[in-house]
N, C-alpha and C positions, 0 to 999 in steps of 0.2 A: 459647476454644479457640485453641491457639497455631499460625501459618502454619508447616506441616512443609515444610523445605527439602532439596532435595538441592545438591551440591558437585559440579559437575565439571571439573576442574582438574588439569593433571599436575604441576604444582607446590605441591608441599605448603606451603611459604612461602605461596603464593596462598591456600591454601584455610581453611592457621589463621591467617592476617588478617582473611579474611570472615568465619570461628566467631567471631572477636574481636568484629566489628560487628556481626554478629548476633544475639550475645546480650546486648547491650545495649536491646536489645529483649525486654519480657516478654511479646507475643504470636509471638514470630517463636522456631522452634528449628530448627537442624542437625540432622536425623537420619539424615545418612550421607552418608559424601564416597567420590567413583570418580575414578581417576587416568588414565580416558581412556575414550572414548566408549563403547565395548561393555559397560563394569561400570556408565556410568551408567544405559545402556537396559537392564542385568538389574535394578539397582537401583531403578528407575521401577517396575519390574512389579513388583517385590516389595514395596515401602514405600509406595506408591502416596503419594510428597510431592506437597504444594498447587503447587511451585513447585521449577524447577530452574535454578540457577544453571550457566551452560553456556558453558564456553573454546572457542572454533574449532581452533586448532589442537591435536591431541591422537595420542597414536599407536594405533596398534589399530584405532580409527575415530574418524575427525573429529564433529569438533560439529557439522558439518553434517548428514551423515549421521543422527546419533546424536537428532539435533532430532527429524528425518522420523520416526523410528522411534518416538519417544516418543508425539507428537504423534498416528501413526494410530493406536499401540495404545491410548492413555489420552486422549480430546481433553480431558478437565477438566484435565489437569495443564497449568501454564504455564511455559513455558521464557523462562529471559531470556539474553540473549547479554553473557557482559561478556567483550569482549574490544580486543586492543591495534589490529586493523584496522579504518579505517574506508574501505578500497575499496568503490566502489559498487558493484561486481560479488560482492561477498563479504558487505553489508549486503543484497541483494538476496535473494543465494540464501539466505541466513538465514531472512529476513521469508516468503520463499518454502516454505523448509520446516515452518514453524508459529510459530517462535519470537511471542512476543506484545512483549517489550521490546528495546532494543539499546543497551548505555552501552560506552562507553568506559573502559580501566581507570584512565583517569588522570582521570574525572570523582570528582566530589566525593562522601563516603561515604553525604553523607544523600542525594544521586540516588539510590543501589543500594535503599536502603530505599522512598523514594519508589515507587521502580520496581518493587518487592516489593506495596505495597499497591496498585498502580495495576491490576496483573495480576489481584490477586487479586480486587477489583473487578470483573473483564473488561472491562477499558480495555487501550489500549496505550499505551505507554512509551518515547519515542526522546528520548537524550541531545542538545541541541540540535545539535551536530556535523552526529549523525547524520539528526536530524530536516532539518536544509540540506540533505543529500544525496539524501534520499527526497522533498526536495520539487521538488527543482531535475529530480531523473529526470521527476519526473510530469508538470512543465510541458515539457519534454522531449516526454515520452509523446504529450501532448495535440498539441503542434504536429507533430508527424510522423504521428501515428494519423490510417490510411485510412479511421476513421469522423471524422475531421474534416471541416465543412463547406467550410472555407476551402482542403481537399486536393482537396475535388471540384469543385468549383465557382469558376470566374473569380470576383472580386470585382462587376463587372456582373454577374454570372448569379445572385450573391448580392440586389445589387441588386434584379433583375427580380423573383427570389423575392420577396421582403419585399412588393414592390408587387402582385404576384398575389395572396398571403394577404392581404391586405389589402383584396382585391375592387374595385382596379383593373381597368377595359377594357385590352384595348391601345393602344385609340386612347389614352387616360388617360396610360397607361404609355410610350409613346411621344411623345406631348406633354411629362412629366415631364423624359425622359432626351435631351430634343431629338432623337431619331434616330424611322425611318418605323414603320409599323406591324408592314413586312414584317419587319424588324428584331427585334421583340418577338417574333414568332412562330418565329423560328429559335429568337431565346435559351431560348424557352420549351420548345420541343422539345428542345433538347439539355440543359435540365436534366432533363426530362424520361429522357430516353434518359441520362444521366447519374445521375441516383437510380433508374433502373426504376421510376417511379412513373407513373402514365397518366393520372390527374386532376387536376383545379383539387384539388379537395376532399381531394385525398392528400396532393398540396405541401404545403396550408395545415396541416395537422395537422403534417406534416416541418415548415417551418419553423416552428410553433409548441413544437414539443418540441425543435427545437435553437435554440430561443431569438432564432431568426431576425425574429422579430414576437414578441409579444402579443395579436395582433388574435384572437378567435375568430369571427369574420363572416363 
């Protein structure tokens, strides 16, 4: 059974180039091209294709838009994005509105294909470019996200953590870190009053699920 594709592209030049590579494939068929977002989303509901090939910039309504829309009325259908921007703010709201792939139009033609089977599979598909840019946000994401441990917690308060899950005393822990006992017991309390957490027994789970220990003791 061959992957039915939709087209959406306001340049006809764009769209019978892709017809070109696409039917060079005999499981892969074009069954209907829309010259701008609104005929793709009537297009979607009526042909109900495996796969939509989908340009951001369009008039009438954007591929962004036009993504959302496909994506809440049909979730089996997959949208790929092949478009000329690669802003991280425009790859974002993309991946944001459903889209499952993102190529570039000046990647190479067996990508688009690649990226056709990869969907269809329910994998996702990001042209290396693009794939830099959605990785570089995430480590991004990770160091600024107020669920980070290292955003809440002093690197000593990390410390103390680890040596609490660990089923260290104070005296222990304060021996380790050369400072008094009294010492240990502030840090503990303000991690404490810092994760709203009230027990030994809570931290150790906390640090154990943010990878702060291993220890389960």
């Amino acid at each position: 059974m061959s992957i039915k594709i939709l087209l959406a592209d306001d340049h006809r030049i764009m769209r019978y180039g892709l017809c070109s590579l696409i039917s060079n494939n005999s499981d892969m068929e074009v069954i209907a091209e829309a010259e701008n977002g609104r005929v793709a989303v009537k297009l979607a509901r009526e042909m109900s294709p495996d796969v939509v090939i989908m340009d951001i910039e369009m008039p009438d309504l954007n591929g962004i838009e036009a993504t959302r829309q496909i994506v809440t009325d049909s979730p089996d259908i997959k949208v790929i994005v092949l478009s000329m921007h690669s802003d991280r703010q425009v790859v974002a709201e993309m991946l944001k509105a459903g889209a499952k792939a993102y190529l570039l139009k000046d990647s190479d033609p067996d990508e688009l294909v690649k990226a056709i089977q990869a969907v269809v599979a329910n994998k996702t598909y990001l042209s290396p470019d693009i794939a830099d840019i959605v990785a570089k946000d995430y480590v991004d994401y990770l160091l600024t996200s107020e669920c980070s441990v290292s955003s809440i917690l002093t690197p000593r308060e990390c410390e103390v953590l680890q040596l609490i899950a660990e089923g260290k005393t104070t005296k222990q822990i304060a021996a380790r870190l050369c400072v008094s006992a009294h010492t240990i017991e502030t840090h503990r309390q303000r991690i404490m009053d810092k994760l709203d957490i009230h027990t030994v027994a809570e931290l150790t789970k906390y640090a154990i699920r943010h990878k702060i220990t291993t220890s389960k003791t």
